[in-house]
N, C-alpha and C positions, 0 to 999 in steps of 0.2 A: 460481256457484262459491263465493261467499261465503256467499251462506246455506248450502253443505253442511257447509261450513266450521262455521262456528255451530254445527250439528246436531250434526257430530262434537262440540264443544268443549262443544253442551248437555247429554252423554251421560255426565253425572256424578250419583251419591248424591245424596239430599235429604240437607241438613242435618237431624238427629235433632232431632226438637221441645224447646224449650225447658225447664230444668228447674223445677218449680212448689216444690220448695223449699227451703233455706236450707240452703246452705254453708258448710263452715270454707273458709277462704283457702285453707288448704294441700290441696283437691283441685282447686286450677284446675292443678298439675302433674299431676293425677292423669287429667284428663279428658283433657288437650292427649296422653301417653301413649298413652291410648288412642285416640286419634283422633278425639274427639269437641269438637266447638267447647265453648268456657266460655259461660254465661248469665252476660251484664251484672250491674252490680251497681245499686242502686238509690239508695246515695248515693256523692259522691265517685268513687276510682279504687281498683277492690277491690285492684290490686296497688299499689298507692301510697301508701294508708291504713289504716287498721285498720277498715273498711267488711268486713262478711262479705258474699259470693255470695248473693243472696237473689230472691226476687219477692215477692210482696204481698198474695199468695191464690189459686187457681186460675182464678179469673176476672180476674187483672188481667193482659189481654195486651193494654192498648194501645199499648203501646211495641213490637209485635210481636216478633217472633224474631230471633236476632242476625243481624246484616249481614250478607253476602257483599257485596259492590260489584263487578262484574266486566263489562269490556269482553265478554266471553266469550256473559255471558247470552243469550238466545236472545228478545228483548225490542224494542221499538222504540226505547226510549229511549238502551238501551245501542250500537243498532246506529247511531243517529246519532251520538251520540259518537263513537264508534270512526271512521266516517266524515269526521267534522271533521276532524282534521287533513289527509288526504289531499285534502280538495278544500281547504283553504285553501292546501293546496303549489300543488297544478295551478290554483285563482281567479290568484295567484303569477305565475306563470307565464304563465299566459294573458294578463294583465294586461301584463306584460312584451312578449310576442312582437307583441300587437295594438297598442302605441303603437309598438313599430321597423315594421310594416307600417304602420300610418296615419300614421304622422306623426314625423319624424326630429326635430321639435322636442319632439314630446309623449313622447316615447323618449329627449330627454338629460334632461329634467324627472323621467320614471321614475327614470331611472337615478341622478340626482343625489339625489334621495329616498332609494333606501336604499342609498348611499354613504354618504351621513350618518348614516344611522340606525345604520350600520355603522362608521362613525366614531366614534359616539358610544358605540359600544359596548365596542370595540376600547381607544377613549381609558380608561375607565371601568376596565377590565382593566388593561391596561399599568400604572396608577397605584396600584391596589389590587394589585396583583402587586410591584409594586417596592418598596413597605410591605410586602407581605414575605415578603421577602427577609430584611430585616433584623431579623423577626418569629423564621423559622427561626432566624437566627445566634445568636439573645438566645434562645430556647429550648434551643437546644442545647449553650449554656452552664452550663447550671443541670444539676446533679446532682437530678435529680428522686425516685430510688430515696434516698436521704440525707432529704431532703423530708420523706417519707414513712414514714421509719424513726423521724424524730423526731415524727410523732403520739404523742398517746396510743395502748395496745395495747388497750383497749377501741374507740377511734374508728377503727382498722384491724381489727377483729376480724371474722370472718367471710366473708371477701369471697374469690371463688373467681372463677377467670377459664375458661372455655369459648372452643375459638380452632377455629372451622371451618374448615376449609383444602380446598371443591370442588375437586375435579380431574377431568379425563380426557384419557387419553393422553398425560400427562405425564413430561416425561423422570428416571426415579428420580434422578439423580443432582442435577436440578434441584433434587427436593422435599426430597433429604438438607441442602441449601444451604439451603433454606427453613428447616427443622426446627433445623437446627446455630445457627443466625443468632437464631432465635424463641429458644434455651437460651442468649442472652447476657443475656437478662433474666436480673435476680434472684430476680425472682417464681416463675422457671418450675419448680424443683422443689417450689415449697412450694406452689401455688394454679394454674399452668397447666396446664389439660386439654384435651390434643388430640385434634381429633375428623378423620382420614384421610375426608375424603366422598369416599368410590370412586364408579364407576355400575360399574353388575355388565356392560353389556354390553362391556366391556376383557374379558371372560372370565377364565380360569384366570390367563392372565397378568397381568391386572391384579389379581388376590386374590395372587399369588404377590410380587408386587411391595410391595403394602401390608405379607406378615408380614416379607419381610427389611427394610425401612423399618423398621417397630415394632421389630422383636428387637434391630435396631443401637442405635436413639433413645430407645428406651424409659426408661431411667437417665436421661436430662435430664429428664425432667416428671415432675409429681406422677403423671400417666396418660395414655396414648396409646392408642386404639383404631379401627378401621376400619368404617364404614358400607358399603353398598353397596345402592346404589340401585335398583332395579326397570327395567326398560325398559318402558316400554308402557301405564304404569296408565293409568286413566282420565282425562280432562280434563287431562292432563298436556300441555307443553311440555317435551321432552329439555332441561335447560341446566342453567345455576347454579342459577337459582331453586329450580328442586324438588329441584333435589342438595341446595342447602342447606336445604331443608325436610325431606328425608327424614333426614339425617345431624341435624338443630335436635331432631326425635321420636325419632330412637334416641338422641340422649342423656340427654334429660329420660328416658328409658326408662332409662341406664345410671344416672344419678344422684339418679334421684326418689325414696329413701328422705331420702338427704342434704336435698336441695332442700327439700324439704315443713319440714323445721324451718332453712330461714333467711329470714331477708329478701331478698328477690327482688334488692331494687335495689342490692344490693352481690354481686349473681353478673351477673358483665361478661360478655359475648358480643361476641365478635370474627371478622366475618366477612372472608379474606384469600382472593387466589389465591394458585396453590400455588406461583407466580413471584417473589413481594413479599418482600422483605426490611424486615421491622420494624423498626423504630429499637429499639436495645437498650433504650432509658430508655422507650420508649412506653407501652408497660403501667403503669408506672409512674408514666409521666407522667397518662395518663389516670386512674388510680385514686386518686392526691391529688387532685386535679382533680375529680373525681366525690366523692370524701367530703369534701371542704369544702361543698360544695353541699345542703342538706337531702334526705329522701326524695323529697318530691314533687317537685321541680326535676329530680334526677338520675334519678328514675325516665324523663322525659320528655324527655332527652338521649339525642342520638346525636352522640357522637366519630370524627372522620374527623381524619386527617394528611394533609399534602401528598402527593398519591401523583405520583411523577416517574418518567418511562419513561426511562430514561437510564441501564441496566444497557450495554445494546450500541451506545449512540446514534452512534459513531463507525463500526459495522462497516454500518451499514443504508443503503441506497438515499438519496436526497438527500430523495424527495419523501416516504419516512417521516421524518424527521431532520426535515421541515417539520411532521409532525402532532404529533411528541411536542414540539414549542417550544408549539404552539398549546396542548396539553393541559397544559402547564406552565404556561404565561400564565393558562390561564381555572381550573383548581383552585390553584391558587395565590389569584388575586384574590379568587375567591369567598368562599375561607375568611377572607381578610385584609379583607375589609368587604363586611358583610351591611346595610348603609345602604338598599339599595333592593331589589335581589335576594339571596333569601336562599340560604345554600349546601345543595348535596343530598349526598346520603352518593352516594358512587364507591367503587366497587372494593374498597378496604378500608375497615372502617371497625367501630365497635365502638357497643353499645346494654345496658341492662338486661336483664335476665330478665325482670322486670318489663313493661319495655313489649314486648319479642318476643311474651310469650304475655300480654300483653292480651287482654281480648276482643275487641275490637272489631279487634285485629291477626292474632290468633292464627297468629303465624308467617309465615313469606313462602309468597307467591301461587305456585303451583304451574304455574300459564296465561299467563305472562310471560316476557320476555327479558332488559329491561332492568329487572333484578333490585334493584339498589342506587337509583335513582333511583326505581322503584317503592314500595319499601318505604321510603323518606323520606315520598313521599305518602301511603301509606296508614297509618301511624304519625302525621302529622299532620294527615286527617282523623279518626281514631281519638282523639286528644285534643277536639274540635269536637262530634262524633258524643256523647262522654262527657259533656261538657256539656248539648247539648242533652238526654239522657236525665235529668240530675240536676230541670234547671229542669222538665220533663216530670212526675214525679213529684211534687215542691214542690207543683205546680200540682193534680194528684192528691189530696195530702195536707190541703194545706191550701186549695182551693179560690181562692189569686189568685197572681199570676207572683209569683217573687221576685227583684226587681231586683239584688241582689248577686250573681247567678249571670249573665254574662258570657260570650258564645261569642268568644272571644279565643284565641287561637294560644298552642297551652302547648310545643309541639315546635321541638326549637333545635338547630342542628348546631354542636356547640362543637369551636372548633380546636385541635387539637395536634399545632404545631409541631415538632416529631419528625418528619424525612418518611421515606416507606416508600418501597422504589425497586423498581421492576418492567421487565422487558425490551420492549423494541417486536417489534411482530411480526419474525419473520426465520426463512427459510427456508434450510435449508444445500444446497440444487440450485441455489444460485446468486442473480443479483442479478434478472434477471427472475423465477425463481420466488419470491423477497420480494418483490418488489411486487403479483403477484396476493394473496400470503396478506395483504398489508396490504389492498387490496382486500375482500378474503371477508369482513375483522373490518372494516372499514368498514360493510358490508352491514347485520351484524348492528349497527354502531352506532347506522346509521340508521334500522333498527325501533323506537329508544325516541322516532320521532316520533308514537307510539299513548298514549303514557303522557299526552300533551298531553289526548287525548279522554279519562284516566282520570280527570283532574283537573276537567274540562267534566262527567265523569257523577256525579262526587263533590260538585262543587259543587252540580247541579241536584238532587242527593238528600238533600241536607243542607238546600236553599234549599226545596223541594218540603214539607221535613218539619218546619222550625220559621216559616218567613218568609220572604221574602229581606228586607223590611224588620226582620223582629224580629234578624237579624243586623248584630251592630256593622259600623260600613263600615272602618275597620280591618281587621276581619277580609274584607270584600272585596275591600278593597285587596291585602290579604299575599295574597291565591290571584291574587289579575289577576294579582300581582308573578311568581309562583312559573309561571303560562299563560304570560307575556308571555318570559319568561327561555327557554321551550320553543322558542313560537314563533321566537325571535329567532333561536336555535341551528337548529333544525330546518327554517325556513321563509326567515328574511330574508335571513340569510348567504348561506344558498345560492343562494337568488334573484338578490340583487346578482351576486353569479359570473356567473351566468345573462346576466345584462343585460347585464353590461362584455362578454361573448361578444359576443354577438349586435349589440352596440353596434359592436363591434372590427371584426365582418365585413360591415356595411351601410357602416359612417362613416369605419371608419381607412384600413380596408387600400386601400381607394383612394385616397384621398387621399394613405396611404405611396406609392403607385405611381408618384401625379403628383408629389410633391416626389424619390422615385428619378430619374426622366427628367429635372425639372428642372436635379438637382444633375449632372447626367452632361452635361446640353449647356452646363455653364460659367456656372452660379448661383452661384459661389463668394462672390466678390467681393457677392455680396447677402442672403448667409446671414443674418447679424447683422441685416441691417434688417427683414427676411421676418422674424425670428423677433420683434423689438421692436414692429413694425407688427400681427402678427398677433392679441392679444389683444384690439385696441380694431377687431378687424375680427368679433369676434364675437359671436357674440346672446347673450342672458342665458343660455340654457339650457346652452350649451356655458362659456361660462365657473363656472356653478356646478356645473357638470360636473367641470372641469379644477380648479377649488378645491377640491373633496370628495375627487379623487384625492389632489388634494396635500396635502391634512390628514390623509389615510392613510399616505403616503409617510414624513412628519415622525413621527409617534406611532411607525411602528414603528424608529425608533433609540431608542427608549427600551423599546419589546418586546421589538426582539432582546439590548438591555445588558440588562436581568433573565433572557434566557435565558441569557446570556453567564457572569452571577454565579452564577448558582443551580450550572451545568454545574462552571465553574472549581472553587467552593466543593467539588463534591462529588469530584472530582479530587485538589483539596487536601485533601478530610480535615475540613474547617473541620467537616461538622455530626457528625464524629465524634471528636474530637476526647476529649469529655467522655462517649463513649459506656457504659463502664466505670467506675461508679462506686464514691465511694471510700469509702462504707460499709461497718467491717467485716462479715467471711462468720462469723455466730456463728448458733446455734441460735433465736437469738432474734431473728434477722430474718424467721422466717418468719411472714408474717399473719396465713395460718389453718391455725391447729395444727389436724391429726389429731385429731376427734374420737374414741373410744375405739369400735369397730365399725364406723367408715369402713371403705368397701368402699376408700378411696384412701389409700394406705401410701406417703405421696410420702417421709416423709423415710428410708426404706430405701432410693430412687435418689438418691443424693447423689453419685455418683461421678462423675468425671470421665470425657471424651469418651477412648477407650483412645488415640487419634492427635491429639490437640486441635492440632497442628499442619494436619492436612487441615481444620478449618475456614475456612472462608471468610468474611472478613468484608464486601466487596466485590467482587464477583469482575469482576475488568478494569478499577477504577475507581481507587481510592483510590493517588496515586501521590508525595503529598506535595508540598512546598509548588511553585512555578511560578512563573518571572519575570513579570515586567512585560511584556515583549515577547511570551512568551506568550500572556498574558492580553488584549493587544490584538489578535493573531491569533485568538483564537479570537472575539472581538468580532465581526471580521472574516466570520470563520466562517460564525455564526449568522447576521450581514445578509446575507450573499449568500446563503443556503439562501431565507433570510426574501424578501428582492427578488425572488431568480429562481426560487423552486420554489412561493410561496407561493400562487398562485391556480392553478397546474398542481395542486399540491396540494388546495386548496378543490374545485376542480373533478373530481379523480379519485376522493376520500376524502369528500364530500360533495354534489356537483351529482349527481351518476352515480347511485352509490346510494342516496341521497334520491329520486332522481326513481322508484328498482324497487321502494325501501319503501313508496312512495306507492302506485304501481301493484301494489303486494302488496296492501298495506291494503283497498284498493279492492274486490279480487279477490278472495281470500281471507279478509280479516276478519281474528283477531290469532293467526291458523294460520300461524305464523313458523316460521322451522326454524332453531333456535340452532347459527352455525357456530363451532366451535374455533380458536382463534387460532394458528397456528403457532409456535414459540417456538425459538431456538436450542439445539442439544444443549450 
């Protein structure tokens, strides 16, 4: 099954031979249009320097043809990867089940291992999430669009922003909320270009849906148009990823006259669902944020905000209300301290032109799921990969290595605090039909335990082709870091689950049975001593058992108070507060004037929304400030969701379908089938 799988997914175009010779910069927009990969460059980073597109004679291909890197391949090396993670789930696993079978001593020793590891990871989070918190409040304090207005108009010049907005089957009235909320920026009639990524097979109705969207929103942006995506191509994956790759090619198609005369690294791409409410200042935020930073720094940045599910967190089932704390704890931490693990772009998040159509990037993967954590890796393999090609050459040119060229990690996921807010799954048929659709988007979460083997084939292709000693151990270190962060999510979490199960129904439950009977024939009167007696009645494993739980127990009062804050805050208003900024509205806030034969004539939409009243700026959230007593109730809240739903939750959103993703992987290969997430009307 797997290898047809493969076959199928082999059943793609060769890459067009490389080109033998010498480019201006400005047709790597012209090739990626056309659909043709870009040729590396041979010094430096063609989009990041004033390096032209070049090769070095028709006989000099030994840096061969440009990459592809793909789990997909039909290859030994790729099919072991791909493989890796799934048996390291079920090694996991097995490893689990055969110490609670041989040995109830060698089974609390398991267990207590990755409680701790699980401990250590959870602690790690909570502390780096509770920094911030107060990271958001201090961001969203600052008038960032004001910032920004007082640059120089040279050192703001040129800079155009692309905001891809995949969808399917999404509810119009959702996406008008999206679009209305994105026109709170100030950027967005002078430099925001929205790109509608349809898939064509919504049919008639979904083309119908896209022009009444445009005709109404059109007047908020500089320009608004609709893609629509193909069903069926070749070597495709139905999902985000190729939506947003097809909607990435029809825009450099709509704007590659523009494009070609600017600098790459000041046209922003922003990839959003069509659910996310932007922080009004974001764009803004990010785009000072970005031109303080020189080319080559910023070309190699990817910008992510806090993305927080917490649009309907109140209307949903208890054990979603337990996934969106978790996903708030862990992108929250990530971003607030990159010390050990470093953060990956989610859901939303925003990159250069520049590095999008890289070579070595050239756009997002087409044969992928887990679309935004994809394209972090392969974005920073593509910085690594550039390196090794420079020192390659050097070596070429001038016949010995040249030590100042460094395979060192040039890709960095810079925070900004501006959070973007998105709805948890939810079905309107009711509270058992939200819990399967949380289920379905679980499924698909759990297929980005394959990205683990993308980073295993990346590393072996990159170690394979300069050294794995001629690579700095720095740079071994940041990929174990980047493996190790997968595994943890994808493999130990769930496992621990796994074990406290299986621990639960070998060791507890009878043991609950025999202290039930006890207490019922008239143990009262010996409860206290039975419970004081019992710890120094037990064997090391069990007690470092029942220590590992209880270091769990403690860290989450300090998980569920930052779920607590973050909720309240957004309740209250706090991270919008300053959302409106108070830079006057004059002609001359706009960054990038209309060139004179610009196809985009943004400042002819300047008008207002005809109802600006039906804007929405938080829709069910924002409800002003809240007592004290409140705010200790909702405390309240979050622990008990946290205590009593949290490992029912782990277990239904994580043990379950981890264990079908594994046995997909397996089975199938990375022939996933991207499920829709349900969303409320």
């Amino acid at each position: 099954m797997a290898s047809q799988a493969r076959q199928r997914k082999g059943k793609v175009p060769n890459n067009p031979p490389e080109i033998d010779v010498d480019l201006p910069e400005s047709s790597a927009v012209a090739r990626i249009v056309a659909g043709q990969p870009t040729p590396r460059s041979t010094l430096g980073s063609p989009l990041t320097s004033h390096a032209s597109y070049k090769r070095s004679g028709v006989g000099d291909l030994g840096a061969g043809p440009r990459r592809h890197i793909s789990l997909s391949q039909v290859e030994l090396v790729p099919w072991l990867c791909c493989m890796a993670p799934a048996i390291a789930l079920f090694a996991t696993y097995f490893t689990v089940l055969s110490s609670v079978l041989c040995s109830a001593f060698l089974a609390e020793i398991v267990t207590a291992v990755l409680t701790f590891i699980t401990w250590l990871w959870i602690s790690n989070l909570s502390l780096a999430s509770f920094a911030g918190v107060f990271k958001m409040r201090q961001a969203a304090s600052v008038d960032w669009h004001s910032l920004l207005h007082q640059m120089p108009a040279d050192a703001r010049a040129g800079v155009k922003h692309i905001v891809l907005l995949p969808n399917y089957m999404e509810s119009e009235k959702m996406m008008k909320e999206t679009l209305d909320n994105l026109a709170r920026s100030r950027l967005a009639r002078s430099c925001v270009h929205v790109v509608l990524a349809m898939e064509a097979r919504e049919g008639q109705a979904g083309r119908d849906k896209a022009e009444r969207i445009m005709a109404e929103k059109k007047h908020l942006f500089a320009d608004i148009f609709a893609t629509y995506h193909p069903q069926g191509l070749p070597g495709e994956v139905a999902g985000k990823s190729s939506n947003t790759q097809w909607a990435f090619r029809e825009a450099l198609r709509r704007y590659g006259t523009s494009l070609s005369k600017r600098d790459l690294s000041r046209v922003f791409l922003t990839v959003a669902d069509a659910d996310t409410l932007l922080h009004p200042q974001y764009l803004s935020a990010m785009t000072y944020q970005g031109l303080l930073m020189d080319k080559e720094e910023r070309s190699w940045t990817i910008w992510q905000p806090p993305v927080l599910l917490v649009r309907n967190i109140f209307s949903v089932p208890a054990l979603t209300r337990t996934s969106s704390h978790a996903a708030l704890i862990f992108e929250l931490a990530t971003l607030a301290s990159q010390h050990i693990f470093p953060a990956f772009a989610y859901s939303s998040y925003s990159m250069t032109l520049a590095l999008a159509s890289h070579p070595e990037v050239d756009g997002w993967d087409v044969d992928v799921i887990a679309e935004d954590h994809h394209m972090y890796c392969k974005c920073y393999f593509a910085a690594l990969w550039e390196l090794s090609h420079a020192k390659k050459e050097h070596v070429k040119k001038a016949g010995e290595e040249n030590d100042t060229i460094d395979l060192i990690p040039q890709v960095k996921v810079q925070a900004i605090f501006c959070p973007a807010v998105s709805y948890l799954v939810e079905s309107t048929e009711g509270y058992i039909a939200s819990l399967f659709a949380r289920f379905q988007q679980a499924r698909r979460h759990t297929q980005g335990l394959v990205e683990l083997g993308y980073v295993f084939l990346q590393w072996f292709r990159l170690s394979s082709s300069v050294g794995f000693l001629k690579i700095p151990w720095r740079t071994h270190f940041s990929v174990a870091m980047i493996a190790a962060k997968m595994h943890t999510i994808h493999v130990i979490a769930v496992a621990q689950c796994f074990a406290l199960i299986l621990l639960s129904i070998t060791q507890l439950l009878p043991r609950a049975g025999r202290f039930a009977s006890w207490i019922l024939e008239g143990g009262f009167r010996e409860i206290f001593q039975e419970l004081s007696s019992s710890w120094s009645g037990m064997n090391g494993a069990e007690q470092a058992l029942l220590t590992a739980i209880g270091q769990i127990s403690g860290i989450m009062l300090l998980y569920s108070l930052t779920c607590a804050m973050v909720v309240g805050d957004m309740v209250e208003g706090t991270y919008y507060a300053n959302a409106e900024s108070k830079a006057p509205i004059s002609s001359s806030m706009a960054i990038d004037p209309v060139a004179e034969g610009d196809e985009v004539q943004s400042h002819e939409r300047a008008a207002e929304p005809s109802n600006p009243a039906e804007r929405l700026e938080m829709p069910g959230m924002l409800e002003g400030r809240r007592s004290w007593p409140w705010r200790i109730g909702l405390f309240c809240y979050v622990y008990a969701d946290t205590m009593l739903s949290g490992y029912p939750a782990c277990c239904a959103w994580g043990m379950v379908p981890g264990m079908m993703a594994g046995w997909s992987l397996l089975r199938r290969g990375t022939d996933f089938e991207y499920i829709v997430a349900m969303k409320p009307e």
